[in-house]
C-alpha positions in Angstrom: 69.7 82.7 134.1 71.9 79.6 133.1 75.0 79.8 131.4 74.6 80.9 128.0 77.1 78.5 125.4 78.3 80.2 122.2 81.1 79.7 119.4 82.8 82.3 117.8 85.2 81.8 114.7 88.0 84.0 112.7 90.7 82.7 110.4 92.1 79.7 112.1 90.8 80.7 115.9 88.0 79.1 117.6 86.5 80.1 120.8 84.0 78.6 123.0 82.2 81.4 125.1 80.2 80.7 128.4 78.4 83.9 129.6 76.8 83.9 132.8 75.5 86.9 135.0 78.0 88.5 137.1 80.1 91.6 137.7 81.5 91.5 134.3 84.8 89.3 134.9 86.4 88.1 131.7 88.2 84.9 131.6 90.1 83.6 129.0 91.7 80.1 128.9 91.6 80.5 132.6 94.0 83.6 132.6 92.5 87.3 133.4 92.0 89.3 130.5 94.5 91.5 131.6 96.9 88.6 131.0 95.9 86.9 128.2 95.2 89.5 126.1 97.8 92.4 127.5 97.2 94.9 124.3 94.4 97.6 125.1 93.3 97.8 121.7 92.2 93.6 121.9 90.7 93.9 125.2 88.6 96.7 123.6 87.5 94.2 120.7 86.3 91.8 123.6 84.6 94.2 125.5 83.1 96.1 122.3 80.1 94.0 122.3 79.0 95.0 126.0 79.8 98.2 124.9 77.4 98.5 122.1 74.6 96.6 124.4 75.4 99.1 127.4 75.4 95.8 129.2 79.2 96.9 130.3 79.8 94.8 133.6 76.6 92.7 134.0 78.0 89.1 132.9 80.9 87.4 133.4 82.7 85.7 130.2 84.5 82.7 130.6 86.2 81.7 126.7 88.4 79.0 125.4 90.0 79.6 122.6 92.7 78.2 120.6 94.2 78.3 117.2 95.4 81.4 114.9 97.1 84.4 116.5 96.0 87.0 119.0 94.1 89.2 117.1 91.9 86.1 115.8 91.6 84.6 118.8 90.1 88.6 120.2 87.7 88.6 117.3 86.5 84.8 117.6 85.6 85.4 121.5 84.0 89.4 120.5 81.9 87.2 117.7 81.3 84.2 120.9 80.0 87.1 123.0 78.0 89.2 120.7 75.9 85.9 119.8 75.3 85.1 123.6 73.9 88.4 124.0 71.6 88.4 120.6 70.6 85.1 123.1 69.9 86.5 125.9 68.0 89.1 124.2 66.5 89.6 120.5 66.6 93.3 120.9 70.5 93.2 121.3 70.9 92.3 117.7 69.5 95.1 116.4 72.4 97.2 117.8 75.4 94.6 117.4 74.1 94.2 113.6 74.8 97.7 113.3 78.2 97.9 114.6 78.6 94.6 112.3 79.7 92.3 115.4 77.3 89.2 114.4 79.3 89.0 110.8 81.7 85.9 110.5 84.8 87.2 108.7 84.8 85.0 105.9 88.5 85.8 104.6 91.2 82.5 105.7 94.7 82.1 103.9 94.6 81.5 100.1 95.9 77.9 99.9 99.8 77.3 98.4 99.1 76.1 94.5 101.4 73.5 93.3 104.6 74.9 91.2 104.6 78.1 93.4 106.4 78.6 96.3 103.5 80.5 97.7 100.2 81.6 96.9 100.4 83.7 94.6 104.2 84.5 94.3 106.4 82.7 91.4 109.7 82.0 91.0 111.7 84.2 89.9 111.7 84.1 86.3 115.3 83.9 83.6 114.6 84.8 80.5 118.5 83.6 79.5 
């Protein structure tokens, strides 16, 4: 098997995922996951498509990403990875459709209107 090349998207992050077979070593922006990513809960959003696959330590990930915060950045690679695997096989998507991990998440920042100072904030208003 050649390395598989995927994007995944979220708000402003954008990551390119290469998934190869392996021992399931997770590389991100050449850092460990461990590193990159120290919080338990987003190394769980990365891994939560192997999970769902039971393919749990059978490729290794190798992701750019940039752009957005860390909990973007976690869900752009976990969207990278699930469509690799839906790849690799077609019976994978069955399961990661399920656990809605092949969704984009279509929400981004509502845009700053003119006369505001934000969004949807105002300022403050006098009636005197």
């Amino acid at each position: 098997m050649e390395v598989i090349n995927t994007l995944g998207r979220r708000k402003t992050s954008v990551a390119r995922v290469y998934l190869s077979k392996g021992k399931g070593k997770i590389t991100i922006n050449n850092k460990d996951i461990k590193v990159a990513f120290p919080i338990d809960i987003l190394q769980a959003k990365i891994n939560q498509p192997f999970a769902a696959t039971n393919t749990l330590g059978q490729y290794d990930v190798k992701a750019n990403v940039f752009g957005g915060g860390i909990n973007g950045q976690a869900e752009a690679i976990r969207l990278g990875i699930s469509r690799a695997l839906v790849e690799i096989s077609e019976d994978n998507k069955v399961n990661l459709r399920s656990e809605g991990l092949l969704t984009r998440d279509p929400r981004m920042v509502e845009r700053k209107k003119p006369g505001r100072p934000k969004a949807r904030k105002r300022f403050q208003f006098s009636k005197r």
